[in-house]
KOLMIKOL-18418 format. One record per residue (C-alpha): residue in one letter; chain; y, x, z. Coordinates in steps of 0.25 Angstrom, whole numbers, plus 5000, padded with zeros to 4 digits. Last residue first. Example, Ala and Ser with C-alpha at 12.3 -4.5 7.8 and 13.67 -1.06 7.14 Angstrom:
% KOLMIKOL-18418
(site s, A, (4996, 5055, 5029))
(site a, A, (4982, 5049, 5031))
This chain:
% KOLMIKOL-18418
(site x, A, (4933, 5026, 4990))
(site x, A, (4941, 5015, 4984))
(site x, A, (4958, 5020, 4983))
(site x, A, (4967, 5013, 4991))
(site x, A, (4977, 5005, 4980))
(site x, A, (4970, 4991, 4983))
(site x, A, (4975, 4992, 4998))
(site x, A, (4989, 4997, 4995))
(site x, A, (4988, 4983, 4986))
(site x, A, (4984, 4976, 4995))
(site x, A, (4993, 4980, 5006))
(site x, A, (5004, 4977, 4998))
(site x, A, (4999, 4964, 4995))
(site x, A, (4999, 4961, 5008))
(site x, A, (5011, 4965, 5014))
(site x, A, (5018, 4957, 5002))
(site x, A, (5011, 4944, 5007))
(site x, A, (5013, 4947, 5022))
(site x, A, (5029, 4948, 5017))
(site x, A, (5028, 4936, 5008))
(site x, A, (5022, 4928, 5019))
(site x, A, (5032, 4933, 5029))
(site x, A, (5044, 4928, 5020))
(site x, A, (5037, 4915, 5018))
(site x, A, (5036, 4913, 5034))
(site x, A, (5049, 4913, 5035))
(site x, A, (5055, 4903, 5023))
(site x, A, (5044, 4894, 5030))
(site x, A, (5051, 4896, 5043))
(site x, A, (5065, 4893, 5034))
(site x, A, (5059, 4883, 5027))
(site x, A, (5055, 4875, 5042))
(site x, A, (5067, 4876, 5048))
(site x, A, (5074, 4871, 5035))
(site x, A, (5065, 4858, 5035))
(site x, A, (5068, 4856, 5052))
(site x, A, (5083, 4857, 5050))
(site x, A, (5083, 4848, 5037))
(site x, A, (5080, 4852, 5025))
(site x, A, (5086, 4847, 5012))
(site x, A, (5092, 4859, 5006))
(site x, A, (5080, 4865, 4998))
(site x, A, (5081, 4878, 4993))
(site x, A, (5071, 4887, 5000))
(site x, A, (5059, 4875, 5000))
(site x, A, (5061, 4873, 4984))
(site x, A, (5049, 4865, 4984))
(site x, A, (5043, 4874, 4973))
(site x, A, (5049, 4887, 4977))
(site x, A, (5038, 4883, 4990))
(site x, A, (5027, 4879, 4980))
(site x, A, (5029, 4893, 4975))
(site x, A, (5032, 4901, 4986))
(site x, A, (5019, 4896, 4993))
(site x, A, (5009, 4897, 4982))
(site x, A, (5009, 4910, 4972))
(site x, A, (5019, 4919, 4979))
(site x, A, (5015, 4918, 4995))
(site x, A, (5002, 4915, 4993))
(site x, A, (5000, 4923, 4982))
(site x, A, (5005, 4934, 4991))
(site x, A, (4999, 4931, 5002))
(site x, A, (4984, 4931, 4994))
(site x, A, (4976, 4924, 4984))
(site x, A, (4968, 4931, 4971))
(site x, A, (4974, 4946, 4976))
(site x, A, (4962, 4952, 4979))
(site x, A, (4967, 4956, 4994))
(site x, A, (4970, 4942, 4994))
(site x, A, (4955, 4936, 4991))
(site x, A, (4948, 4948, 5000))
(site x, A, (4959, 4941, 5011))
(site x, A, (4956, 4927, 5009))
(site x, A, (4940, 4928, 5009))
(site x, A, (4940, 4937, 5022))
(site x, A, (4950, 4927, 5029))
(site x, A, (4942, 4916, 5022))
(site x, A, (4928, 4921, 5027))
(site x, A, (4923, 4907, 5031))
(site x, A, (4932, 4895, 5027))
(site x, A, (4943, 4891, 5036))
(site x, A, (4954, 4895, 5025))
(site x, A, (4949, 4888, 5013))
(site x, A, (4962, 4878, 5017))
(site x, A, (4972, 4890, 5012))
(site x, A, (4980, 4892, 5024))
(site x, A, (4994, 4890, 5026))
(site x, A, (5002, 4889, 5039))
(site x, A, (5018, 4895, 5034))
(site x, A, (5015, 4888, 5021))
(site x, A, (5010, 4873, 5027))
(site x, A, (5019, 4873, 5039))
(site x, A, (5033, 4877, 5031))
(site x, A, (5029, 4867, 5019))
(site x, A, (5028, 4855, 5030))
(site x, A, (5041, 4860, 5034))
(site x, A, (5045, 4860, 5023))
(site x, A, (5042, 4844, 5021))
(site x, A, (5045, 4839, 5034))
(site x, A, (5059, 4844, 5031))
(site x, A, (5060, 4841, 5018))
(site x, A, (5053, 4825, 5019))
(site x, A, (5055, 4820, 5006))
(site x, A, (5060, 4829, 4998))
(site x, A, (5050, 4839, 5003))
(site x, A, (5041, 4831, 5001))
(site x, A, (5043, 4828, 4987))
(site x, A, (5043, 4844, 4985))
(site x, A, (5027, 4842, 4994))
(site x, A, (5024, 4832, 4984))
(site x, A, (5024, 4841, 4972))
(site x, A, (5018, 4854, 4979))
(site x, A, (5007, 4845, 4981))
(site x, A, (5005, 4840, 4966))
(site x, A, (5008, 4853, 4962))
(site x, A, (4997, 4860, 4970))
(site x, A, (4989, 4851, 4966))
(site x, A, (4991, 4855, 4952))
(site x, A, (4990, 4869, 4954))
(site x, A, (4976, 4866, 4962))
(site x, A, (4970, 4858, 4949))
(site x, A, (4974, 4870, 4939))
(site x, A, (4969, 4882, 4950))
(site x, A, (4954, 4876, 4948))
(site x, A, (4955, 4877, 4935))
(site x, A, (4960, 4891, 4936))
(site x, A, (4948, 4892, 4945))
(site x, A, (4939, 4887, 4933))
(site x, A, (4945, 4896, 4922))
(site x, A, (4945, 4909, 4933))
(site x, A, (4929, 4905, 4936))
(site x, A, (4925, 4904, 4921))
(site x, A, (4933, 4918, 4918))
(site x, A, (4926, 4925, 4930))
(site x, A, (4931, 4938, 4934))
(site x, A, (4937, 4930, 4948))
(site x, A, (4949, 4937, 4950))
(site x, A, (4957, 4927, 4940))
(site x, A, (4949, 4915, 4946))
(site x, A, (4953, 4919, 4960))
(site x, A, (4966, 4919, 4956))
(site x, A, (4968, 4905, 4950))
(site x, A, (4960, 4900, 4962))
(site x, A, (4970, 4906, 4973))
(site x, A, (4981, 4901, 4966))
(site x, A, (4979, 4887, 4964))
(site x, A, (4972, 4886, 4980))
(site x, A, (4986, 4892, 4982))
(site x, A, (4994, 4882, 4975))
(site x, A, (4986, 4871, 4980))
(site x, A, (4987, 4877, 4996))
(site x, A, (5003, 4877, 4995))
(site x, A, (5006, 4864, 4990))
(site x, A, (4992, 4859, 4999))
(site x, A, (5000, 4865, 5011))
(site x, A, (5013, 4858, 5009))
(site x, A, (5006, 4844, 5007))
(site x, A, (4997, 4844, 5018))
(site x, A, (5008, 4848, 5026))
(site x, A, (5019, 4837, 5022))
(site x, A, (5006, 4825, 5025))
(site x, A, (5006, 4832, 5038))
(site x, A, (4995, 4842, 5042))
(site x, A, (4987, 4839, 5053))
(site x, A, (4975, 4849, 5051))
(site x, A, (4972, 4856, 5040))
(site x, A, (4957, 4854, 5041))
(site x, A, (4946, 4859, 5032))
(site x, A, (4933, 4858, 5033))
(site x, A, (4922, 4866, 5042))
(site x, A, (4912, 4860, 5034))
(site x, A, (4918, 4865, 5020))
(site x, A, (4918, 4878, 5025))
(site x, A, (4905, 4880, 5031))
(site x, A, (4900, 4871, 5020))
(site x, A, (4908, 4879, 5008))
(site x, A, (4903, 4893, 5014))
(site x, A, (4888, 4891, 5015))
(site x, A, (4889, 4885, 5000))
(site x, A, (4896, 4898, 4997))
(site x, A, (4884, 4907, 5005))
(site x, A, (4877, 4899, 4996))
(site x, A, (4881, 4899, 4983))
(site x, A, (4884, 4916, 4984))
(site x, A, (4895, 4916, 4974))
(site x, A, (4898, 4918, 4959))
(site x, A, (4885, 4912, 4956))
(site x, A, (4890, 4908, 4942))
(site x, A, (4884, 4894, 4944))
(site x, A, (4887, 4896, 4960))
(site x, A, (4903, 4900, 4958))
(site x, A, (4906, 4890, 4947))
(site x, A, (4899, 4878, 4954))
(site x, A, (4906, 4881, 4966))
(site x, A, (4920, 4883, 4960))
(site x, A, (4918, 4870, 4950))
(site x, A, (4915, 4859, 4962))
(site x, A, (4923, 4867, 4971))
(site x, A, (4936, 4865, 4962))
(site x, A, (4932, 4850, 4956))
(site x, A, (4936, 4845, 4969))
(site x, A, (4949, 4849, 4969))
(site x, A, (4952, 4839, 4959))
(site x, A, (4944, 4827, 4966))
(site x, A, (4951, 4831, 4979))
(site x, A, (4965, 4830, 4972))
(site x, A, (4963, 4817, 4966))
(site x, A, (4958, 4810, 4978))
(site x, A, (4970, 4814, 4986))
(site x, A, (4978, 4813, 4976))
(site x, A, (4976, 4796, 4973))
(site x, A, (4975, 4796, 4988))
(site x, A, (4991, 4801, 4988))
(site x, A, (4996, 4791, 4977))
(site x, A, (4989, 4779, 4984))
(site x, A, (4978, 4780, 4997))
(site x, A, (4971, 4791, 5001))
(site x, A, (4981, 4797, 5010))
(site x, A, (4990, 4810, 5012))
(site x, A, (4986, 4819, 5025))
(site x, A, (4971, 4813, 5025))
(site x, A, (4968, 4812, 5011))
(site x, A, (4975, 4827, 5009))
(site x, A, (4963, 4834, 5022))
(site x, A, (4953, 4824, 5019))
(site x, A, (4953, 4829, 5005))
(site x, A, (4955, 4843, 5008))
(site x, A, (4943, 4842, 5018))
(site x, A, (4934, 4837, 5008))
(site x, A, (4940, 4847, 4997))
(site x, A, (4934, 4859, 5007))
(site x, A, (4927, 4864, 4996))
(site x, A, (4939, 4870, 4986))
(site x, A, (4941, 4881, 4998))
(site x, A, (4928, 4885, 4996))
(site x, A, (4929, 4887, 4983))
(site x, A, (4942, 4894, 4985))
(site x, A, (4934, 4904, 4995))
(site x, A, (4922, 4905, 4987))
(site x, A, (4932, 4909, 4974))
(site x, A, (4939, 4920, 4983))
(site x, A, (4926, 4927, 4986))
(site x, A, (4922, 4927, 4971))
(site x, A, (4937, 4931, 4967))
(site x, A, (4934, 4941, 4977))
(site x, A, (4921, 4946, 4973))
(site x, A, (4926, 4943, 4958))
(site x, A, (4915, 4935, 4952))
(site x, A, (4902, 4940, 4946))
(site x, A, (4893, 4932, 4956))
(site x, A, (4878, 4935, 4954))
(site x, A, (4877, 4950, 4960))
(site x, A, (4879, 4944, 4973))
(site x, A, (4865, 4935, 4973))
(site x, A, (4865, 4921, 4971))
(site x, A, (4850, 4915, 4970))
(site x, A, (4841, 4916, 4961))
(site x, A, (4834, 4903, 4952))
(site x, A, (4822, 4896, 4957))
(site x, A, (4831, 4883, 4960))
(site x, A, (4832, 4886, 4975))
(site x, A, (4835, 4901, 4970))
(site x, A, (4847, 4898, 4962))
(site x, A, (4847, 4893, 4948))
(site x, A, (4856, 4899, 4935))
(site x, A, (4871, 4896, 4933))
(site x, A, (4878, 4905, 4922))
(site x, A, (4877, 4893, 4912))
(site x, A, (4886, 4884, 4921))
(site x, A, (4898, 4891, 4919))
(site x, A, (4908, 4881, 4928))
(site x, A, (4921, 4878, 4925))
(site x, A, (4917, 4866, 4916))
(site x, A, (4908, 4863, 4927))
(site x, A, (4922, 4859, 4936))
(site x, A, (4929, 4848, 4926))
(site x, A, (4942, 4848, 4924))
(site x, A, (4953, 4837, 4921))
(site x, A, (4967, 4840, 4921))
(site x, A, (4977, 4838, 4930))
(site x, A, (4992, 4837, 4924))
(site x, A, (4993, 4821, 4923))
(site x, A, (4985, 4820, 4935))
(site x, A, (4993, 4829, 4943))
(site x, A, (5005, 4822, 4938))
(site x, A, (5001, 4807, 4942))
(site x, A, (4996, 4813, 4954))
(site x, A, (5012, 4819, 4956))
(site x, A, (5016, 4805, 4953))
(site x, A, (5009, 4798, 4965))
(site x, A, (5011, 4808, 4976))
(site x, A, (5025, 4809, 4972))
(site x, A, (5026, 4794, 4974))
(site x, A, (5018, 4795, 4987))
(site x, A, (5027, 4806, 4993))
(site x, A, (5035, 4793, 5001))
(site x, A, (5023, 4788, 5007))
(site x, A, (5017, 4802, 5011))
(site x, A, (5030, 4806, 5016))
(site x, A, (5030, 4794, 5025))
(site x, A, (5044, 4795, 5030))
């Protein structure tokens, strides 16, 4: 079976959705260009610490979802490639990298008008990150489809929380924004992965077991993203337990993966790993929220 053949119907009337429901936006709304003044090439002063008045953390966690948003070249290639240019699929394709689009456009021009970072240790950041790529590998069609469920949702998450911690009303208004278009991506996927799984059960969940048992947020080979990650989970804005809670259980309560009753031999191999590994992952999400919060409870000297 050609399961990109056979999803084409869905493709076709989940974009008819996602259009009905998407609503336009447009990045300099977002964006409080009366704060901006020149930098030094121009004859005004360049950045200095005191400038930004974000949220360490949420200012750190903002470079890191900024720069997740700038590798949209890879992303493109990496959906055009696993699902096509042409029909129904194509249509997608092209839509969601114009949406996504409008995420780094807004982020960088909110962070350097409001000089909320360093400009250009940021610029050296994007074309390290951005000419290093990004590269799932040889995902199927059925992986692609299964990770992006997952990484939407999270990308949603991630966003939503760092506006809250950010102390900025203008930057929680544009990343809830932001959040808006990655919920309804996320849909869209989530959709087509539950027509999968009808199609193809035991292809599908076991597509499903690979992608959560082996996910990785696609910012992951930027610089500093271990160091970045952790100081973003100790603050609470994205972390095992969100993972666990917030993204994976979800989509996965979504499908009704514990309750189906069509897999075959290989389909319920693969739930019951799956069924494994989310019983470690709650436990290491537990034993780190505990360990934060007996971190948080030791008094400053």
């Amino acid at each position: 079976m050609d399961v990109l053949v056979e999803l084409e119907p869905t493709v076709a009337a989940n974009l008819d959705r996602h259009l009905r429901l998407a609503r336009e936006w447009h990045p300099h709304d977002y964006v409080p260009w009366s704060r901006g003044r020149d930098f030094a090439f121009l004859g005004g002063v360049d950045w200095q610490p005191e400038d930004s008045s974000l949220d360490p953390v949420a200012r750190t966690a903002m470079i890191v979802n900024l720069l997740t948003e700038d590798n949209l070249p890879s992303y493109h290639r990496e959906i055009a490639t696993r699902f096509g240019r042409d029909g129904a699929w194509g249509e997608w394709v092209g839509r969601w990298t114009a949406e996504e689009g409008r995420h780094g456009i807004a982020l960088r021009d909110y962070l350097v008008v409001t000089r909320g970072v360093d400009p250009v240790a940021l610029e050296r950041a994007r074309m390290t990150h951005m000419s290093a790529g990004y590269d799932s590998g040889d995902k199927t069609a059925l992986r692609a489809l299964a990770y992006v469920s997952f990484q939407e949702l999270a990308t949603r998450v991630s966003h939503r929380n760092t506006g809250r911690a950010s102390g900025c009303q203008v930057a929680e208004q544009l990343l809830a924004r932001i959040a808006t278009d990655e919920n309804l991506h996320m849909v869209f996927y989530r959709n087509l992965m539950s027509a999968a799984l009808d199609l193809v059960p035991d292809e599908a969940m076991q597509a499903i077991r690979d992608e959560v048992v082996r996910f990785a947020m696609p910012g992951a080979s930027m610089p500093d993203f271990a160091r970045s990650s952790l100081t973003i989970a100790k603050a609470g804005i994205y972390d095992l337990r969100l993972h666990h809670d917030e993204v994976v259980m979800p989509v996965l309560r979504y499908w009704r993966v514990f309750e189906r009753t069509d897999l075959g031999a290989t389909g319920e191999q693969a739930r019951d790993e799956l069924g494994d590994f989310l019983a470690e992952l709650d436990r290491r999400a537990a034993r780190f929220v505990e360990r934060r919060a007996a971190a948080a409870a030791v008094p400053v000297a």
